[in-house]
C-alpha positions in Angstrom: -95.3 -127.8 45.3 -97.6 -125.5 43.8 -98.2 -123.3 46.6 -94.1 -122.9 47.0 -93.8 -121.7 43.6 -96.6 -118.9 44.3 -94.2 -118.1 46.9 -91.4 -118.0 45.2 -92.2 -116.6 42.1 -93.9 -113.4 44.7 -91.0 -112.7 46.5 -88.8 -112.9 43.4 -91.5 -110.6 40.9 -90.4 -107.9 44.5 -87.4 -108.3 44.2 -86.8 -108.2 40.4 -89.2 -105.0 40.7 -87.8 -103.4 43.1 -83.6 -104.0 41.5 -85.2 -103.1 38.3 -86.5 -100.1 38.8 -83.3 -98.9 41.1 -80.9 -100.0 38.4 -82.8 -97.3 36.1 -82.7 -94.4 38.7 -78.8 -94.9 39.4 -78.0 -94.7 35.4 -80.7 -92.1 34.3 -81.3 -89.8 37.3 -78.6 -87.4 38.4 -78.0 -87.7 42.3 -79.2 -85.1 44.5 -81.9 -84.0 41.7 -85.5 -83.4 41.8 -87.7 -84.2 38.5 -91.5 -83.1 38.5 -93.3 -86.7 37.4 -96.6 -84.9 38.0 -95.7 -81.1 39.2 -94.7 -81.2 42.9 -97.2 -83.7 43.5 -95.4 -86.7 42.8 -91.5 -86.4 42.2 -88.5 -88.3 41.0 -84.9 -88.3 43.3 -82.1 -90.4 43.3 -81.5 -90.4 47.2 -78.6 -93.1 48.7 -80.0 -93.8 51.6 -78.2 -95.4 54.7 -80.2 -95.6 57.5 -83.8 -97.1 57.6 -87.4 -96.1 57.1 -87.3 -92.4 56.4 -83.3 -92.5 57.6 -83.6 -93.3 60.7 -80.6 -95.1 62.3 -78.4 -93.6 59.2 -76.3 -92.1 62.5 -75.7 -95.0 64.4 -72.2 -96.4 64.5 -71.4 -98.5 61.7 -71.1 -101.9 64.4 -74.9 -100.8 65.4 -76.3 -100.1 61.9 -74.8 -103.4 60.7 -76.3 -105.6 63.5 -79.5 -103.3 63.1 -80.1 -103.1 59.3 -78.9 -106.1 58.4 -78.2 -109.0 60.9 -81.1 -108.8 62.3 -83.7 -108.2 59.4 -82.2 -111.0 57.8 -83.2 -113.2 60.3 -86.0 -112.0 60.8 -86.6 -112.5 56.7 -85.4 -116.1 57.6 -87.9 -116.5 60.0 -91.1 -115.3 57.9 -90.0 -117.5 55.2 -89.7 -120.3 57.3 -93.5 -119.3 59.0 -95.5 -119.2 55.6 -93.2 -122.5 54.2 -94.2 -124.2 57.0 -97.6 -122.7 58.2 -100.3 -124.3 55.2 -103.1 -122.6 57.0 -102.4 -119.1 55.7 -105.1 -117.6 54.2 -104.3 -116.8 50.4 -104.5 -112.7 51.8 -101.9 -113.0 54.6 -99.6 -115.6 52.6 -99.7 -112.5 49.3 -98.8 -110.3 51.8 -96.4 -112.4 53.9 -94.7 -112.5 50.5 -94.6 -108.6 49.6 -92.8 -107.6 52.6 -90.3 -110.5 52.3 -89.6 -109.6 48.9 -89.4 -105.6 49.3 -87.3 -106.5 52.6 -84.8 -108.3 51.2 -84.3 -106.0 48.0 -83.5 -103.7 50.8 -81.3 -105.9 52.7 -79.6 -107.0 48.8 -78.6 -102.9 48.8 -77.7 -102.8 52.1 -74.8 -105.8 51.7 -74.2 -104.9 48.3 -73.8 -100.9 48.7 -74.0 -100.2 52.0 -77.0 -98.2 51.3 -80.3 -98.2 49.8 -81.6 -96.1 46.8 -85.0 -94.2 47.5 -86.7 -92.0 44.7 -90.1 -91.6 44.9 -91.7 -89.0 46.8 -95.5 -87.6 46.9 -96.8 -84.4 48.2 -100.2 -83.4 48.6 -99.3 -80.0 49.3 -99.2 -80.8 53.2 -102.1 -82.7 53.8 -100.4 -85.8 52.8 -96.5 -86.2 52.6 -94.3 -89.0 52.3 -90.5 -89.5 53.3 -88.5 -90.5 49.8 -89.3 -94.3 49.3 -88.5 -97.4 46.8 -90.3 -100.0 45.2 -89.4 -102.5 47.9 -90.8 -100.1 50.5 -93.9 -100.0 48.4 -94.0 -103.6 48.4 -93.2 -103.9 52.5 -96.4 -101.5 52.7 -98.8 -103.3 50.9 -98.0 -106.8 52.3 -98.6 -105.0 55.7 -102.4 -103.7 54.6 -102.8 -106.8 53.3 -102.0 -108.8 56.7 -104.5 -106.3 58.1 -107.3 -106.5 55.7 -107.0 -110.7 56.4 -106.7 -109.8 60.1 -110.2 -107.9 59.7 -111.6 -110.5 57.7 -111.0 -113.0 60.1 -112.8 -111.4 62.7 -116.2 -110.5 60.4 -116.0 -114.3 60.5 -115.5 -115.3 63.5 
């Protein structure tokens, strides 16, 4: 019981994060704008974005982008949640990070049946030695779970 309310409560806190902070950048930042959060280094947008990571598939047909960013990730989310619910093995490393990317994914998947689209509005730029697409919350929180699975992946074999 314990170890489902971690669960829980981790995937919600992504969620919660993620709707939060979306909900601010639809009422207080103008679509289509730029705003310097620290200069050109690290801005704010408000960005509607309908495809996936970085856009792509945002030029499918609607039929393919519907069976693509969303029938399928959800089952996929159905499946994970299933795997860490039933798998009690998990290391505490993997299960946090299980959690992250089931939480950031289905804040994305929430936008993408609620809106049709998904709101991205961070972006960093190291003045080309390190760029990012525009991203969310929830793709922050998809990123980390997946460093996490690999830092318990690398763990596991130091041991072993």
């Amino acid at each position: 019981m314990k170890r489902s309310l971690f669960i829980g409560f981790l995937i919600i806190l992504n969620i919660v994060l993620d709707q939060v902070s979306k909900v601010w950048v639809r009422a207080s930042v103008a679509p289509g704008t730029k705003t310097e959060i620290i200069g050109d280094y690290f801005t704010l947008h408000n960005v509607e974005n309908s495809g996936a990571f970085l856009g792509m598939g945002s030029d499918l047909d609607p039929t393919l982008r519907l069976i693509f960013l969303l029938i399928i990730p959800t089952g996929v989310m159905a499946y994970v949640l299933f795997y860490i619910f039933k798998n009690k093995e998990l290391d505490k490393l993997s299960l946090i990070g299980f959690c992250c990317i089931l939480g950031g994914g289905m804040a994305n998947i929430y936008d993408r049946f609620m809106y049709g689209e998904v709101t991205d509005f961070f972006h960093i730029d190291f003045g080309g030695v390190f760029k990012t697409g525009i991203f969310n919350v929830a793709d922050m929180s998809v990123m980390l779970g997946l460093g996490l699975l690999i830092i318990s992946n690398f763990k596991k074999k130091e041991i072993a």
